[in-house]
N, C-alpha and C positions, 0 to 999 in steps of 0.2 A: 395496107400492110396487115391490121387487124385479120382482116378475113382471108391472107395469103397463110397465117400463120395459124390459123385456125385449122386449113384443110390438111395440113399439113399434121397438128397436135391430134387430128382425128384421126387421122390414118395411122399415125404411132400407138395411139390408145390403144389399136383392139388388136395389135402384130402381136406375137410373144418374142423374149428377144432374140431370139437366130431370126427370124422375121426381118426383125428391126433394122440388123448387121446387114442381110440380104438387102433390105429393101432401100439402106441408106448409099451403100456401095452400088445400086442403078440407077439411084438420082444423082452422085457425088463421083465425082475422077476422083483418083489416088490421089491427086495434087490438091484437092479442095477437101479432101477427108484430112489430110497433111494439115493443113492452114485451119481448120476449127481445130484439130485437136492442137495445134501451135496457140490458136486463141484462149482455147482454156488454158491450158499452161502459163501462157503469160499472164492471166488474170490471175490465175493462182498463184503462183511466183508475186506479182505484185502486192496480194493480198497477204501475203508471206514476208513484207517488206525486204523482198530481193530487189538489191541494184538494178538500174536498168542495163547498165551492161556487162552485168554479169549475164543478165537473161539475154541477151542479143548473141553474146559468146554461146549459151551453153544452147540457144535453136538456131547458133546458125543461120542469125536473122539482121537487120539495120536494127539499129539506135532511133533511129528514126521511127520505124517501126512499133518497137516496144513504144517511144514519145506516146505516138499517137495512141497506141489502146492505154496508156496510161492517162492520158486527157482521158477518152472514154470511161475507164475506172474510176476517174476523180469523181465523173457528174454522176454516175450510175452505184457507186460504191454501196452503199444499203441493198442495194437489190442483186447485185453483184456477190456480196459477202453471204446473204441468205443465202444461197445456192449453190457458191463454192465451198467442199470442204478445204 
């Protein structure tokens, strides 16, 4: 995974960003641009201390759903909060 995410952080480094919007939109369907930017929000929203289901209501998402990236935010939470405003 290291070196999947690496080729990846290279190729973003040197785009400027209309590049980046281009170049994410021919790797990414509408449905998988949908679903990261749904993941940052809910990590945000979490880090926000928003309910979980208020945040399920307001993306129109499972309960189950938010559960689960909220486990993920529990273990991850330090490095999680560096990054998110």
């Amino acid at each position: 995974m290291k070196k999947d995410l690496e080729k990846i952080i290279n190729i973003l480094w040197w785009l400027n960003n209309k590049d980046r919007g281009d170049f994410l939109k021919v790797l990414f369907t509408e449905r998988e641009i949908k679903e990261f930017s749904n993941r940052i929000e809910i990590l945000t929203d979490l880090k926000n201390w928003e309910t979980q289901r208020v945040i399920s209501k307001k993306l129109w998402i499972s309960v189950t759903t938010v559960t689960r990236w909220n486990k993920h935010y529990q273990k991850n939470k330090e490095l999680i909060d560096k990054y998110l405003i």
